[in-house]
N, C-alpha and C positions, 0 to 999 in steps of 0.2 A: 560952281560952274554954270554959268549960262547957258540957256534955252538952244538948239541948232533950230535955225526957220529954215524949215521945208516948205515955205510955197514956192519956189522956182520950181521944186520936185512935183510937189502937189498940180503945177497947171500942165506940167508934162504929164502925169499919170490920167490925168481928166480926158486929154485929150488919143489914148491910147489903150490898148486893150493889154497888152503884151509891152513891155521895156527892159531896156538891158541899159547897165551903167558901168561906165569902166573907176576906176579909182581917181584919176584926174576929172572927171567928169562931176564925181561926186563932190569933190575939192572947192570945183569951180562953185558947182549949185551951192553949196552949205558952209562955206567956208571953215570947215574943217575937216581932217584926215580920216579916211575910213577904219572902222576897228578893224585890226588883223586878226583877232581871233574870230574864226568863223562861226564856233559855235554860239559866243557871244553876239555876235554880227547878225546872226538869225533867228537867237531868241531874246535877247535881254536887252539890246543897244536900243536909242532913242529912234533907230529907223526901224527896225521890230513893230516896236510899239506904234511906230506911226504907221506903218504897213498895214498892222491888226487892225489899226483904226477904220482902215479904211476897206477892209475884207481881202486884202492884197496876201501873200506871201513870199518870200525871199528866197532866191537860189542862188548859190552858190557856184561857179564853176572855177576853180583851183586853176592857175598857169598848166599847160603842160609842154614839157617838152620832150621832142622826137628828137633820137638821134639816127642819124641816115649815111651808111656808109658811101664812101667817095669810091666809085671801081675805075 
């Protein structure tokens, strides 16, 4: 399998202290699909690694949904 290029990611992180990415976002930058396993996703996946590279770390925040009663 082929390399993913993080530099569309790499000039956004330069230019920030703090980033959040949603899954289509990620898509767009790297043209391919984010891993769904999370725990993979935060230690072992090639944006891990490129994270570490660069002193960064990855958080995770999971969907969540509320359910809200109708009165």
């Amino acid at each position: 399998m082929s390399t993913i290029d993080f530099s569309a990611l790499e000039s956004i992180l330069n230019s920030s202290i703090d980033f959040s990415l949603t899954e289509k976002q990620y898509e767009k930058l790297t043209g391919r699909a984010m891993p769904k396993d999370t725990g993979y996703l935060i230690r072992r996946s090639a944006l891990a690694r490129f994270a570490k590279s660069r002193g960064l770390s990855i958080q995770v925040r999971e969907k969540t949904i509320t359910f809200v009663k109708n009165i």
